[in-house]
C-alpha positions in Angstrom: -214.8 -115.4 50.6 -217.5 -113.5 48.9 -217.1 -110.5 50.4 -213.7 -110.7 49.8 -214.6 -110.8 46.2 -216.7 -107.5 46.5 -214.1 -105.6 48.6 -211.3 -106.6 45.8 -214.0 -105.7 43.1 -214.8 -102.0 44.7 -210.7 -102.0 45.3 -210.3 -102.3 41.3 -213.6 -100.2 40.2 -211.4 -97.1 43.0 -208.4 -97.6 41.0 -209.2 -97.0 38.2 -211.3 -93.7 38.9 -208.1 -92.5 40.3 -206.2 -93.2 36.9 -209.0 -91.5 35.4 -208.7 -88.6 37.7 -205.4 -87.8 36.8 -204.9 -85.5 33.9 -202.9 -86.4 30.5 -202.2 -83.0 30.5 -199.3 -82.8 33.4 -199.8 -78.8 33.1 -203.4 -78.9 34.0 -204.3 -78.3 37.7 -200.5 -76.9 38.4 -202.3 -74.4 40.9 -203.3 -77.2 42.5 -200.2 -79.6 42.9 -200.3 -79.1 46.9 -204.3 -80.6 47.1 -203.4 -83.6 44.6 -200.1 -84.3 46.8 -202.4 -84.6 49.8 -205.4 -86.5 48.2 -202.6 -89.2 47.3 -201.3 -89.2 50.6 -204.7 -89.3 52.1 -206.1 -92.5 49.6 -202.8 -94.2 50.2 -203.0 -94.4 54.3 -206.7 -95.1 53.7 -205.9 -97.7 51.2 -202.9 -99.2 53.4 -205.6 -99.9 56.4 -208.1 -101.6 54.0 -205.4 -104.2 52.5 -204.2 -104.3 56.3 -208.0 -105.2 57.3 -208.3 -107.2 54.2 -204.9 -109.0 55.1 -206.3 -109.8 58.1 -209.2 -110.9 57.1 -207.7 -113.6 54.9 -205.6 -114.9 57.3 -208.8 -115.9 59.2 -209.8 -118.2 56.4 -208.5 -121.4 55.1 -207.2 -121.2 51.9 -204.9 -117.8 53.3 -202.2 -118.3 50.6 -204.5 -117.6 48.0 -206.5 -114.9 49.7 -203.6 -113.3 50.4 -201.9 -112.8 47.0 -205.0 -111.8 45.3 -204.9 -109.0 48.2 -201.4 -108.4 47.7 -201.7 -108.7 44.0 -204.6 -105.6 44.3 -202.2 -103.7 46.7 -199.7 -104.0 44.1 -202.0 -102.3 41.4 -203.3 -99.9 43.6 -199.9 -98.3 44.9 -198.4 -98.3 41.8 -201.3 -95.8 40.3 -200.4 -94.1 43.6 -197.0 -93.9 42.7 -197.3 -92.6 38.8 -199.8 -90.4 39.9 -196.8 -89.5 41.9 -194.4 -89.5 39.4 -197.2 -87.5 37.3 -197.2 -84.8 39.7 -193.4 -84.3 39.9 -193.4 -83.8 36.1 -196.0 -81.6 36.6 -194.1 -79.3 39.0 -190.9 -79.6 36.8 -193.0 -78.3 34.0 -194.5 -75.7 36.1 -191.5 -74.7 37.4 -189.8 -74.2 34.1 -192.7 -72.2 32.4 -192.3 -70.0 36.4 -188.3 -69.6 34.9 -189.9 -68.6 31.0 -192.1 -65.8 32.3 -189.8 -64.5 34.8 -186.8 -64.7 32.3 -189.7 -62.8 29.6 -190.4 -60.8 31.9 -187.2 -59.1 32.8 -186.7 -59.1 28.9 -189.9 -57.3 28.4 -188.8 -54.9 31.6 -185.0 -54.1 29.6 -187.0 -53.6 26.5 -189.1 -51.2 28.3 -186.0 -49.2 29.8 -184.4 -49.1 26.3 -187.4 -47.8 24.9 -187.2 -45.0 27.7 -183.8 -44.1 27.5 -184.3 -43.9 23.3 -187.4 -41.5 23.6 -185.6 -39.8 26.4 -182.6 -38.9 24.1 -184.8 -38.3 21.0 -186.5 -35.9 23.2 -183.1 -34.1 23.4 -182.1 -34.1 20.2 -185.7 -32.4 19.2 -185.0 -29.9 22.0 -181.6 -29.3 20.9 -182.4 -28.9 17.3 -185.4 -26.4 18.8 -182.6 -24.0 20.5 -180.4 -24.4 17.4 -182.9 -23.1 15.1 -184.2 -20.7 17.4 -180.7 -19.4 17.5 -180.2 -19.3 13.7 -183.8 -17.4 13.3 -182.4 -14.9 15.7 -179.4 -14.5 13.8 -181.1 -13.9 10.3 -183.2 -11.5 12.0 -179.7 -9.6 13.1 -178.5 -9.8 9.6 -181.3 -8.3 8.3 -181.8 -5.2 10.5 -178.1 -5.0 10.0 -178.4 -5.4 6.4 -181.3 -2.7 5.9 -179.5 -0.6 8.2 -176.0 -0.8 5.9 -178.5 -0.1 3.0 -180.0 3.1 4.5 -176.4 4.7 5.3 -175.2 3.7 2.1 -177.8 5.5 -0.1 -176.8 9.4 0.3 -173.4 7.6 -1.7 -175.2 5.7 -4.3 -177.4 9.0 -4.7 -174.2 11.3 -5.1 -172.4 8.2 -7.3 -175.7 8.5 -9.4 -174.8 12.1 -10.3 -174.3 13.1 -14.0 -170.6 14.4 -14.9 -172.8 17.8 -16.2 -174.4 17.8 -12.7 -171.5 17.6 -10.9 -169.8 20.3 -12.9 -172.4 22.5 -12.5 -172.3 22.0 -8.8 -168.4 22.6 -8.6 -169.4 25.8 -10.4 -171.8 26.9 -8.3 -169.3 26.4 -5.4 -166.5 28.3 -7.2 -169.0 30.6 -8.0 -170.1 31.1 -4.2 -166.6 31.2 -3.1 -165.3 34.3 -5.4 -168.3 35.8 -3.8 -167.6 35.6 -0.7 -164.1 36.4 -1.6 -165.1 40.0 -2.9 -167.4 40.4 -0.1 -164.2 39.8 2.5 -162.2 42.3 0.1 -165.1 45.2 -0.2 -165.3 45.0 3.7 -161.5 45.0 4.3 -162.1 48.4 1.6 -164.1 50.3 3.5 -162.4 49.9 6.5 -159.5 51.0 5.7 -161.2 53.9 3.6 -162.9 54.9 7.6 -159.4 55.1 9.2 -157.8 57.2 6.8 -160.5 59.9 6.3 -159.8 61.4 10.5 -156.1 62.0 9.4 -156.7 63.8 6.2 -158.9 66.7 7.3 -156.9 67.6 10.3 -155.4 71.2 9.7 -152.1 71.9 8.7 -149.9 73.8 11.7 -148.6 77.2 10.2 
């Protein structure tokens, strides 16, 4: 009967390490949910031969009843922890697997973001080239209007020198031509002269016939 005692007492002093054992924090040790799963398993077949032995044992005695429901009563306690450390490890992998769906779901978020951000600096990229070309194009354009401007303005300026002219100027000029042009008026009528003058001089000296 003693021993009995001092099995049931190590029994209780077992059970209650394992409560200890199991975090109040369900979300600590969620890498190892498999190991925990397997330690339960493990202590409750070891657990199940010891009442089975200690069954036995009792029924070897004399007062069995008794021996036997404090043995039950401990097997009672003892599967139960088993059980909520059960229990304690499915919340554990509902939790885990929740906070798996959170970082996959943030993750894919974080991944669109990412894309966004690459199609946005993608187009901003061809906008700045575009407005690149564009004023590239309107520099080569000034530049055109100014060569053709400074090339208007060169042609122009014989004008604007003659439109500069005084009206005394320009009469004197006109005078000058006139002037020029009477010459060379009497020069064509002095040649036209003497030319005629040349023919007729052969005819007058030839001798008259008797």
């Amino acid at each position: 009967m003693k021993s009995s005692v001092v099995a049931l007492l190590g029994i209780c002093l077992l059970t209650q390490a394992w409560s200890q054992s199991v975090p109040n924090d369900p979300i600590q040790g969620l890498s190892s949910l498999s190991q925990e799963r397997q330690r339960i398993a493990t202590t409750r077949a070891q657990e199940t031969e010891r009442f089975d032995a200690l069954d036995a044992e009792c029924r070897k005695r004399f007062a069995v009843n008794d021996c036997l429901q404090k043995t039950q009563s401990q097997r009672r306690a003892v599967m139960a922890d088993l059980r909520r450390q059960d229990a304690s490890l499915d919340d554990s992998e509902r939790l885990k697997r929740g906070a798996d769906q959170v970082r996959r779901t943030e993750q894919k978020a974080l991944e669109h973001q990412q894309k966004e951000q690459e199609v946005a600096n993608a187009h901003a990229e061809n906008l700045a080239a575009q407005a690149d070309k564009k004023r590239e194009l309107e520099d080569k354009r000034a530049a055109n209007q100014k060569i053709a401007a400074s090339s208007s303005a060169g042609a122009s300026s014989p004008a604007r020198s003659t439109s500069s002219l005084t009206a005394e100027q320009r009469a004197a000029n006109r005078a000058n031509l006139e002037t020029r042009q009477a010459q060379a008026q009497q020069h064509r009528q002095d040649l036209a002269r003497q030319q005629a003058e040349k023919t007729a001089t052969p005819a007058s000296s030839l001798p008259v016939p008797p």
